[in-house]
C-alpha positions as CSV (number, residue, x, y, z in Angstrom):
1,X,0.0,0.0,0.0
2,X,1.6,3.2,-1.0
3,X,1.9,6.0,1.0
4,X,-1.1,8.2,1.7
5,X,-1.1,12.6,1.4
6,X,-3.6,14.8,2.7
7,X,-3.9,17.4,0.6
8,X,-5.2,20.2,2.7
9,X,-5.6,23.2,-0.3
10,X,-8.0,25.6,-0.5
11,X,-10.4,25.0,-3.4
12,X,-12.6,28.6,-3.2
13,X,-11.9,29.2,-6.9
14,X,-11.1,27.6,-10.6
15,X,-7.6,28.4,-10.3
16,X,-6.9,26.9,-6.7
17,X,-9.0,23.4,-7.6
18,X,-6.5,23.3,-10.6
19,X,-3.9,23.6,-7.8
20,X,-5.1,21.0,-6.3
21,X,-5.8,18.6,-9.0
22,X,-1.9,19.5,-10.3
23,X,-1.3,18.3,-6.8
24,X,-2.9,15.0,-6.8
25,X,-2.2,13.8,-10.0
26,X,1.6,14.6,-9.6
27,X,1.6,12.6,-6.1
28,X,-0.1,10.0,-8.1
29,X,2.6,9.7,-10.9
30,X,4.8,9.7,-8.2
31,X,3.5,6.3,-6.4
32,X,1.6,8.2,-3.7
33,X,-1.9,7.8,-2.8
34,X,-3.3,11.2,-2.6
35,X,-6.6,12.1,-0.8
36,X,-7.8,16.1,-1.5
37,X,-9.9,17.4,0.9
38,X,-13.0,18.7,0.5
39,X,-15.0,21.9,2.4
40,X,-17.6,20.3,4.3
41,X,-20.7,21.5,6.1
42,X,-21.5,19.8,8.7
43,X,-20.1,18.2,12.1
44,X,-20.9,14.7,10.9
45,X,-19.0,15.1,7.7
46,X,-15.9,16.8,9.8
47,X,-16.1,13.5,12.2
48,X,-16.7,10.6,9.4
49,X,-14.8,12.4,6.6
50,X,-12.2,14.9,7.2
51,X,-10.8,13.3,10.5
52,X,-11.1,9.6,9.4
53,X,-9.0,10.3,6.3
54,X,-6.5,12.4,8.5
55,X,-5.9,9.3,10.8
56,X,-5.1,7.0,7.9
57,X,-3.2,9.6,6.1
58,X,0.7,9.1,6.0
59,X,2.0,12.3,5.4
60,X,-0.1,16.1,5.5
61,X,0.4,18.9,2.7
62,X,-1.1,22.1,3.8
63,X,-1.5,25.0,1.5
64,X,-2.6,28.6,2.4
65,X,-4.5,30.5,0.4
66,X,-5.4,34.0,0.5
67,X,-8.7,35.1,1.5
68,X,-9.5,38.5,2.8
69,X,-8.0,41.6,2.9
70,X,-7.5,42.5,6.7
71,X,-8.1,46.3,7.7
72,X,-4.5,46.6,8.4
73,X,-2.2,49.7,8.2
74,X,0.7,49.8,6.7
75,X,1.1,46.2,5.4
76,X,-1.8,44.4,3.2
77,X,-2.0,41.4,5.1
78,X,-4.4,38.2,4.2
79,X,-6.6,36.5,5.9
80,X,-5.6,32.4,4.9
81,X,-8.6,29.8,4.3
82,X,-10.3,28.7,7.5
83,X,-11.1,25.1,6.5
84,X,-7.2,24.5,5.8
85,X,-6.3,25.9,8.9
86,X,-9.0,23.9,10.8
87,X,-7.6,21.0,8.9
88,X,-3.8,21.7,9.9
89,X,-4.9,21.9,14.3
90,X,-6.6,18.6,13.5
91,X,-3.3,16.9,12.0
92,X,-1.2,18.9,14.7
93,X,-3.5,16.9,17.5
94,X,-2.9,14.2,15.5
95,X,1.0,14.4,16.2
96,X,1.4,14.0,11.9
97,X,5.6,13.5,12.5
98,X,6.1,14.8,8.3
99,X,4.3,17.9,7.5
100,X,4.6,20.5,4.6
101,X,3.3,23.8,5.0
102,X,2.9,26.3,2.1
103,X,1.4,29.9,3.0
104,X,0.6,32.2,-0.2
105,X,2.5,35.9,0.5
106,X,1.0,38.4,2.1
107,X,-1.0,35.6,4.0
108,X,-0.9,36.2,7.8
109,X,-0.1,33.3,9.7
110,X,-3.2,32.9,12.2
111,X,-3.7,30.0,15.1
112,X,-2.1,27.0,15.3
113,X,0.4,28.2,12.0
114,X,1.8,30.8,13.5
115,X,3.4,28.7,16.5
116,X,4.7,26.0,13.9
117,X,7.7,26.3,12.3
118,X,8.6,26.0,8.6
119,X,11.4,27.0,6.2
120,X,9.6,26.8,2.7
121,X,9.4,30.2,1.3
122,X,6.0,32.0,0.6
123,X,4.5,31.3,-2.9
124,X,3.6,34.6,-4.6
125,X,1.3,33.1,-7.5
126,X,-1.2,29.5,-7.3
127,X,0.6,28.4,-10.6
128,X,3.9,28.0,-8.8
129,X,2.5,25.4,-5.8
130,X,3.1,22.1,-8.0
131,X,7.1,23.4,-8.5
132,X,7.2,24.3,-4.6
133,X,6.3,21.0,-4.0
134,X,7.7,18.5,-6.1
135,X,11.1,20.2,-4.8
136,X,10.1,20.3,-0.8
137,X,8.7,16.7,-1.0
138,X,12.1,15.7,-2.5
139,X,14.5,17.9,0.2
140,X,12.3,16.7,2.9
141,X,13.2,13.0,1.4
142,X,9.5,11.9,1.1
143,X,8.7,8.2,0.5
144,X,5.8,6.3,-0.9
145,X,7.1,3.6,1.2
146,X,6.7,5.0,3.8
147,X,3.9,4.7,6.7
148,X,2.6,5.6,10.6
149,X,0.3,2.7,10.5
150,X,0.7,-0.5,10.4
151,X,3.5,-2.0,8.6
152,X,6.3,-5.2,8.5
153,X,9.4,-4.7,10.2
154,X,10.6,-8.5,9.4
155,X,9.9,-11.9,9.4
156,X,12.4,-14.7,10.1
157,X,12.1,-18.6,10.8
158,X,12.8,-19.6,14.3
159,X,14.9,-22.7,15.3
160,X,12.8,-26.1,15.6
161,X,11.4,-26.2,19.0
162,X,8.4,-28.2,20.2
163,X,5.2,-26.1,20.6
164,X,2.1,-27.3,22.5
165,X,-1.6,-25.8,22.8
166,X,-5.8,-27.2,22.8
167,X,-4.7,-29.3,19.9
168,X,-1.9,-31.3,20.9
169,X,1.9,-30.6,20.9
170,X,4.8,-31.0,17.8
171,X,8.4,-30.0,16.7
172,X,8.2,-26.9,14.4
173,X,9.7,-24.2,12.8
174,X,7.6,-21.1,13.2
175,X,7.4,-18.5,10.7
176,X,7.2,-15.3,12.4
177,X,6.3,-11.6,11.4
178,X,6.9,-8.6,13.3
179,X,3.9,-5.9,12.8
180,X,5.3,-2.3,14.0
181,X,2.6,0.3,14.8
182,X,4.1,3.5,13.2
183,X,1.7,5.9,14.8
184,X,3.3,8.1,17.7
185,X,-0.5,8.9,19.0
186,X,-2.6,5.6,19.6
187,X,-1.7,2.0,20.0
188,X,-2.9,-0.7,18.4
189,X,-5.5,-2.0,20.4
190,X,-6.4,-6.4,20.0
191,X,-3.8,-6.6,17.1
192,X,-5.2,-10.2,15.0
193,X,-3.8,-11.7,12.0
194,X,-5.2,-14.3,10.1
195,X,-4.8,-16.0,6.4
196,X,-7.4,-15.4,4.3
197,X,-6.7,-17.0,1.1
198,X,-4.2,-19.8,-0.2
199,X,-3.0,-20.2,-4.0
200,X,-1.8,-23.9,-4.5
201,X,1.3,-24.3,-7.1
202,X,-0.7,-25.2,-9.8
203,X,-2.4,-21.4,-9.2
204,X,-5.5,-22.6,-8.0
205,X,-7.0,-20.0,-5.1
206,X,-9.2,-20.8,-2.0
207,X,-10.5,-19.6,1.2
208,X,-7.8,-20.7,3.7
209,X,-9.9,-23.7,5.7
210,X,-8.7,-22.1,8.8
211,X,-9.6,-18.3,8.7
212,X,-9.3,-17.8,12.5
213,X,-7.0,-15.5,14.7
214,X,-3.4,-17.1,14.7
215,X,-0.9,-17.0,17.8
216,X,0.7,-13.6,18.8
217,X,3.9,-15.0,19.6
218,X,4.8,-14.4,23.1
219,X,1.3,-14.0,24.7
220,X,-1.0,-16.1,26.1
221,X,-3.4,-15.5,23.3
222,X,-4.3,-14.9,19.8
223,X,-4.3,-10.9,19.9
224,X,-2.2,-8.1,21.4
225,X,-2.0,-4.1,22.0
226,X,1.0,-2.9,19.7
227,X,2.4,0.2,21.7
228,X,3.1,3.5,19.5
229,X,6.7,3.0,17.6
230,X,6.6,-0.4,18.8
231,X,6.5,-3.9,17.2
232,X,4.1,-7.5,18.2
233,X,5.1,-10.6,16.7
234,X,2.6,-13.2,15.0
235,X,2.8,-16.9,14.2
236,X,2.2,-16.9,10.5
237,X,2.7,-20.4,10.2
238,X,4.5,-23.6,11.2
239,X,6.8,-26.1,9.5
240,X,6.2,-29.8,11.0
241,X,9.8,-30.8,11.7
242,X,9.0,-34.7,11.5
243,X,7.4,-34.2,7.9
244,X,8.8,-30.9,6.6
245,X,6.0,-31.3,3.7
246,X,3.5,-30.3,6.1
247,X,3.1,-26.7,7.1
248,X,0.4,-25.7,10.2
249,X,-1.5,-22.9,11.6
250,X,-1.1,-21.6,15.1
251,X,-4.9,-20.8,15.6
252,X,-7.4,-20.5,17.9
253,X,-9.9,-23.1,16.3
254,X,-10.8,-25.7,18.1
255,X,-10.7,-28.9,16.0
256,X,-8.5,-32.0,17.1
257,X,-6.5,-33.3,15.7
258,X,-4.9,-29.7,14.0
259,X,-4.5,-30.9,10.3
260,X,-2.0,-29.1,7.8
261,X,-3.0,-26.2,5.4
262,X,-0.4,-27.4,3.2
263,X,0.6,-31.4,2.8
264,X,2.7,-31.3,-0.3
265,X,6.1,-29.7,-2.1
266,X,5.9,-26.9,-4.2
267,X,5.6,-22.8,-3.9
268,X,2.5,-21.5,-2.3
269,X,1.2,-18.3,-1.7
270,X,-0.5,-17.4,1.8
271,X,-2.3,-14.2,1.5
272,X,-2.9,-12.5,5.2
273,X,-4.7,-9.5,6.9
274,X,-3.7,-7.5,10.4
275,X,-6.8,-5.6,12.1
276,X,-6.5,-3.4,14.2
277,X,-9.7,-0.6,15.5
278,X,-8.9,2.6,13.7
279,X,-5.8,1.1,11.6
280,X,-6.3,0.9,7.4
281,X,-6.3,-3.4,7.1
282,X,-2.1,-4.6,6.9
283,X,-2.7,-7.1,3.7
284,X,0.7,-9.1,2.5
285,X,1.4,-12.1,1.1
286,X,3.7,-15.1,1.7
287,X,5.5,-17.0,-1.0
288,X,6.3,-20.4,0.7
289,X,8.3,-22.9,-1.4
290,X,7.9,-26.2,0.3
291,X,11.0,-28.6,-0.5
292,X,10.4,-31.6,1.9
293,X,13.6,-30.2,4.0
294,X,13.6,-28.1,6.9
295,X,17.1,-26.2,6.2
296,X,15.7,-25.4,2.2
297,X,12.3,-24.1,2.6
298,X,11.8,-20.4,1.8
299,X,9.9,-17.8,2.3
300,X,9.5,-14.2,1.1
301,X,6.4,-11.6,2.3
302,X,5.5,-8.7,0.3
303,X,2.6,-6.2,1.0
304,X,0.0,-5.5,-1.5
C-alpha cells in the first residue's frame, strides 16, 4: 500500500481546484496515494470524513491561500482559508511527525500556524505550488514507502522447538512476522492476523480452511495491544519438523487433531490481513516454497 497525502488546499476558486488537481495527479505519478480534501458542512462530515482520512493519512500537505483583505495599516496582510487551517490543528492533535506547509505571501499566519515552524518560502502566485512541492517533497526526502500505520518490520524462521496448545503438541519451525505500529499517538488495540486466502502451485486460489486468529507469539493468546513506535510478533505459520512437507497454523480453532494447510512440495502463496480498530487493514502475502527439507524451505512476504 503506497503512501497516503492529505492534501489540505483551499479549493474557493477555478484556479486553486486546478492547484489542487496539479497536486494529486503529480503525487499519483509519483506512487503516492493522494486524498484532496474537501469543504464540508457539517459536524458529521468533519467526524466521518475529514478526521477519518487524516488518521489514515501518512504524510499532510497544507497549502494557504489568501482570502481576505485584513483592515491593516501599513502592510496588506491576508486572511488564509479557515477550513485549511482547521484541517492543519486537527493533524497537529494528530501528532502528523512529516508535514509540509505552504502559506501564499502576504498571508498572515493565524492559530495553530503561526506557532509551527517551517522554512519553505512564501508562494507569490497559485501556478507556482506544483514546482514548490515537487522540490520540498524531494528535500524533505518523502517516500511512498513510507507509513505511521501498520506495517512489517521482518519476518524470520525460528529454530525447531516443540510447541504445544488445545490441539496437541509437535516440533516446528515457526514462521514469524513482526507488525510495527508506526503511529506516535494511539496504540494498536487487539492486534489479530489471520490467512485469508491460499493459492496452491498449480495457481488454483481458495478460502484458507482455517480463517481464524493465529498466535501472537509471546502471549498467552491470539491478539495483542502494539504500543506507538513499537513492534508484536505473530505466528504466521509452522513447518512440522518430522514431515517438513506439512506446514500448520497456530490458531485458535478448536478442532482436534490440527490438520495441515499445506501437505505437499511446491511454492504456495498465503495471502494475510492484520486488524486493528482505527488502523487501514495490513494485507501481504507469503510465498512459501515447500521442499520436503527443513534447512531449504523459503519464504518471502511482500505487502500488496
Amino acid at each position: 500500500m503506497p503512501a497516503k497525502v492529505f492534501i489540505s488546499c483551499g479549493q474557493a476558486s477555478h484556479e486553486e481546484r486546478q492547484v489542487a488537481q496539479s497536486l494529486s495527479s503529480w503525487f499519483t505519478s509519483q506512487a503516492y496515494e493522494p486524498y484532496v480534501a474537501i469543504q464540508v458542512q457539517s459536524i458529521l462530515d468533519l467526524n466521518s470524513g475529514i478526521i477519518g482520512e487524516l488518521k489514515t493519512s501518512d504524510y499532510y500537505l497544507f497549502v494557504n491561500f489568501r482570502r481576505e483583505l485584513l483592515n491593516c495599516f501599513p502592510r496588506r496582510e491576508y486572511r488564509g482559508s479557515l477550513f485549511t487551517n482547521q484541517e492543519l490543528a486537527i493533524a497537529y492533535a494528530l501528532e502528523f511527525e512529516h508535514v509540509l506547509m505552504l502559506n501564499q505571501r502576504g498571508v498572515r499566519r493565524e492559530g495553530v500556524f503561526q506557532f509551527m515552524v517551517t522554512n519553505i518560502p512564501d508562494f507569490f502566485r497559485p501556478k507556482d505550488v506544483l514546482a514548490l512541492v515537487q522540490n520540498t517533497v524531494q528535500t524533505a526526502h518523502w517516500s511512498p514507502a513510507f507509513t505511521r500505520q501498520l506495517d512489517i518490520a521482518g519476518h524470520s524462521l525460528s529454530n525447531p522447538f516443540l510447541y504445544s496448545d488445545h490441539t496437541g503438541a509437535r516440533q516446528v519451525s515457526v514462521l514469524h512476522v513482526r507488525i510495527r505500529n508506526g503511529r506516535p499517538d494511539r496504540g494498536a488495540v487487539d492486534t489479530i492476523v489471520r490467512l485469508s486466502k491460499i493459492t496452491d502451485p498449480s495457481g488454483n486460489s481458495a478460502f484458507s480452511p482455517d480463517r481464524s486468529r493465529l498466535k501472537a507469539s509471546g502471549h498467552p493468546g491470539y491478539s495483542q495491544t502494539i504500543w506507538p513506535y513499537s513492534e508484536g510478533t505473530f505466528d504466521l505459520l509452522a513447518l512440522d519438523v518430522q514431515n517438513p512437507n506439512h506446514v500448520y497454523l497456530h490458531s485458535e480453532r478448536d478442532v482436534h487433531p490440527r490438520n495441515p494447510i499445506i501437505s505437499s512440495t511446491g511454492t504456495w502463496v498465503l495471502y494475510y490481513e492484520v486488524f486493528s480498530q482505527g488502523f487501514p487493514i495490513l494485507a501481504f502475502r507469503v510465498a512459501l516454497m515447500v521442499t520436503g527439507i527443513l534447512t531449504s524451505t523459503q519464504t518471502t512476504i511482500t505487502k500488496f
